[in-house]
Backbone as ProteinMPNN parsed JSONL, in Angstrom:
{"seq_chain_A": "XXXXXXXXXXXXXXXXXXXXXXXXXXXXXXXXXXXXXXXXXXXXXXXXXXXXXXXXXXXXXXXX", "coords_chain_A": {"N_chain_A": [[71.742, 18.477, -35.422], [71.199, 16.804, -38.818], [71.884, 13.77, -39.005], [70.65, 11.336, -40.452], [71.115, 12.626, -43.364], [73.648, 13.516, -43.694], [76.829, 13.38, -45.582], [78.441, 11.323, -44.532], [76.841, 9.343, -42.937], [75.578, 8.351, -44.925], [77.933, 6.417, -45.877], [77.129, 4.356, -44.404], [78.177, 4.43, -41.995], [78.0, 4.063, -38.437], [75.94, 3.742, -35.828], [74.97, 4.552, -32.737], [72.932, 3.046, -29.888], [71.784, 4.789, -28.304], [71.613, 7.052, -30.531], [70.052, 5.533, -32.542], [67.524, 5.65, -30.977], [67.494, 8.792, -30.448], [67.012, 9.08, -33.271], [64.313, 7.475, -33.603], [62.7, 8.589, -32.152], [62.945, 11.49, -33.042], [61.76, 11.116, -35.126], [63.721, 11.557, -36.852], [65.807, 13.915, -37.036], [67.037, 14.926, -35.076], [70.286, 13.22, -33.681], [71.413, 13.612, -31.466], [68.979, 14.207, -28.747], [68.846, 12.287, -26.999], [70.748, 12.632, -25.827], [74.364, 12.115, -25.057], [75.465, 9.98, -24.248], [76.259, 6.647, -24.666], [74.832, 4.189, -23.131], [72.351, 5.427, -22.411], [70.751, 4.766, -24.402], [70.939, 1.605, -24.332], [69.219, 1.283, -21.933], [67.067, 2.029, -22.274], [66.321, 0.96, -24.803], [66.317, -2.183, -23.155], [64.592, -0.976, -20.972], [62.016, -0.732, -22.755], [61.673, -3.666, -23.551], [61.307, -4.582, -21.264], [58.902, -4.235, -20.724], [57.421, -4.789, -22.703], [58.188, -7.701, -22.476], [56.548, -8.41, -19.787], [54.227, -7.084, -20.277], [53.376, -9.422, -21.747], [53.645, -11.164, -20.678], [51.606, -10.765, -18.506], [49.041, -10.735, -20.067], [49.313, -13.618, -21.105], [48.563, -14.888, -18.407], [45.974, -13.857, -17.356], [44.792, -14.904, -19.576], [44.302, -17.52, -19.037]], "CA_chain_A": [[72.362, 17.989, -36.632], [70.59, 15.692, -39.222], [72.815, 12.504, -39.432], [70.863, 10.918, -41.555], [71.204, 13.216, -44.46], [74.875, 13.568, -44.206], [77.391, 12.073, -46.315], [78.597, 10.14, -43.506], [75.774, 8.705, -42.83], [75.138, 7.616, -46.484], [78.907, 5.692, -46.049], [77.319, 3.224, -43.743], [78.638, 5.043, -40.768], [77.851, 2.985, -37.179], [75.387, 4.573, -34.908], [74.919, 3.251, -31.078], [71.344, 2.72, -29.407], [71.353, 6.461, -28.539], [71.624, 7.368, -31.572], [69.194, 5.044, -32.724], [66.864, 5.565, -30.53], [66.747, 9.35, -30.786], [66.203, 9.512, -34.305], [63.074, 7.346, -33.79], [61.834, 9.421, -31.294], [62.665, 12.742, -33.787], [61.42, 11.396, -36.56], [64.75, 11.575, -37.941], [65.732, 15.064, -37.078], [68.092, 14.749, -34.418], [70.885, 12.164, -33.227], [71.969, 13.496, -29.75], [68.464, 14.476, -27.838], [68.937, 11.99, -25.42], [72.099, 12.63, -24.867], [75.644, 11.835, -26.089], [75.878, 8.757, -23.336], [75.815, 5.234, -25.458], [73.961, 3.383, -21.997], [70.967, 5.424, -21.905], [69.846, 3.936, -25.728], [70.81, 0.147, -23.616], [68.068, 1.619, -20.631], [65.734, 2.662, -23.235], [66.119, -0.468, -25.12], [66.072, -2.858, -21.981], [62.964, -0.707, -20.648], [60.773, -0.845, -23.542], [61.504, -4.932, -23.775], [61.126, -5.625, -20.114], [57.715, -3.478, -20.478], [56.638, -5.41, -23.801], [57.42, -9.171, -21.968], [55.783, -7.865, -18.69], [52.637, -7.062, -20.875], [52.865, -10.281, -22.809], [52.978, -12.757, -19.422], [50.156, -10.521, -18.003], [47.968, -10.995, -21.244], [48.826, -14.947, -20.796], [48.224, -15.122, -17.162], [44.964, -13.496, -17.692], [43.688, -15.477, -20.596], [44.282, -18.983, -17.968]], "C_chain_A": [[71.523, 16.863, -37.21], [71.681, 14.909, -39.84], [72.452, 11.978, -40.42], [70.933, 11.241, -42.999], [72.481, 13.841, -44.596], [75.508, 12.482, -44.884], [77.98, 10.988, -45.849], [78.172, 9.59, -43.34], [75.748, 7.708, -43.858], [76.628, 6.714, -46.707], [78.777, 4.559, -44.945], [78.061, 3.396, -42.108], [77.915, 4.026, -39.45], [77.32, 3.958, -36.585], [75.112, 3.426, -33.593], [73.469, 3.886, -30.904], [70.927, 3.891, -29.028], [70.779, 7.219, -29.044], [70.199, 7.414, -32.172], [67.657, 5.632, -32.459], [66.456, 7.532, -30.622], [66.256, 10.181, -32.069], [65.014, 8.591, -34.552], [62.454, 8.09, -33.398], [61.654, 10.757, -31.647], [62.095, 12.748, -34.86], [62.469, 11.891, -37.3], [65.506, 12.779, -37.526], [66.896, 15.032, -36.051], [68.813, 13.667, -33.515], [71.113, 12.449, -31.725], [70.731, 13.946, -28.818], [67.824, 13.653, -26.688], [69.774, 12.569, -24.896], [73.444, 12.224, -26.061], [76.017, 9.955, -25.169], [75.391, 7.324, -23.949], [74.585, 4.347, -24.163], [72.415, 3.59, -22.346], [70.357, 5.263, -23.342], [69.719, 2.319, -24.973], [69.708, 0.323, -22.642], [67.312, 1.708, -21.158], [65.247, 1.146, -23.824], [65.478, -2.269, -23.91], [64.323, -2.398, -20.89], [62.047, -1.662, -21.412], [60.548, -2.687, -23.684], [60.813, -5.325, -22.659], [59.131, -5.139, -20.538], [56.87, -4.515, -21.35], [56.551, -7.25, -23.082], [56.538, -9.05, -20.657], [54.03, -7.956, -19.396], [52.627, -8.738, -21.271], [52.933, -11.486, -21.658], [51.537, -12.315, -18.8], [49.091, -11.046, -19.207], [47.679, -12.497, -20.896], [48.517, -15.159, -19.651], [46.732, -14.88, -16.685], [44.129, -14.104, -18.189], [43.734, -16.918, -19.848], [43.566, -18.777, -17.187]], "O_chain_A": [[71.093, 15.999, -36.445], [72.283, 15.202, -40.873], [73.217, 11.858, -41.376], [70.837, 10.345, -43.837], [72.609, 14.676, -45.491], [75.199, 11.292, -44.943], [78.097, 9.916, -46.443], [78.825, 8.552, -43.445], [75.869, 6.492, -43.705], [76.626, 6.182, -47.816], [79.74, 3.913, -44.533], [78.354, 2.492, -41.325], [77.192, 3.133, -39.892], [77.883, 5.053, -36.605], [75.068, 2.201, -33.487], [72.971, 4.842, -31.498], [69.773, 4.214, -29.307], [69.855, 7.939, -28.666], [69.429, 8.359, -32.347], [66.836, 5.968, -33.312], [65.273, 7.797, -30.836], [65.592, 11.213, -32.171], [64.519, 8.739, -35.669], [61.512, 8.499, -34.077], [60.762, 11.433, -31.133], [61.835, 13.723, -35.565], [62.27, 12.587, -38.295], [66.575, 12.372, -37.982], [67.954, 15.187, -36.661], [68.131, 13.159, -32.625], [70.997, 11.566, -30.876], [71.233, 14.207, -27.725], [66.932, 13.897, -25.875], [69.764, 13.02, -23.75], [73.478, 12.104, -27.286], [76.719, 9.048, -25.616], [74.25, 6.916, -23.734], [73.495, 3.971, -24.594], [71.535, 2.746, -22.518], [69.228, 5.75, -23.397], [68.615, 1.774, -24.976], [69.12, -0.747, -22.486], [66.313, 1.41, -20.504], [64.287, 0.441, -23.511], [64.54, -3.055, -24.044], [63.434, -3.086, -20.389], [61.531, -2.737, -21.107], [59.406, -3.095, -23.898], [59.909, -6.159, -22.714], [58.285, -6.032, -20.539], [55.843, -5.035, -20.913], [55.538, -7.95, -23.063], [55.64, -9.892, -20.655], [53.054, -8.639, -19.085], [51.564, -9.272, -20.955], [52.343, -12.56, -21.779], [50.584, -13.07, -18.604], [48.314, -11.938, -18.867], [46.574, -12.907, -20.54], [47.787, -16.142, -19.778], [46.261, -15.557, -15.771], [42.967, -14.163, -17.788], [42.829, -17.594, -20.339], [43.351, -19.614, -16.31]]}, "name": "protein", "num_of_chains": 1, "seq": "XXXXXXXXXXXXXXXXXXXXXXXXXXXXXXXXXXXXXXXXXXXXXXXXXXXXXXXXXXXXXXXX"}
């Protein structure tokens, strides 16, 4: 289903990190191919951060 080209959508409708997350990863195209489970957008989210400060103490730990 493309969510964001329904009229629901276009009323400001509330999407969770799921959601979110797999219409970045479709390029828009579909809302549920993670899944229907709200968490695993919070695991996804929580990954990709720990991953991004992880890189960004190694970088400074490095450049000392």
């Amino acid at each position: 289903m493309r969510l964001i080209f329904t009229s629901r959508f276009n009323r400001f409708q509330t999407i969770n990190a799921t959601q979110a997350w797999s219409l970045f990863l479709t390029g828009c195209q579909k809302d549920d191919s993670l899944g229907k489970n709200p968490m695993i957008g919070k695991y996804v989210t929580v990954a990709i951060l720990g991953a991004l400060i992880a890189q960004i103490l190694e970088s400074i730990l490095l450049a000392s």
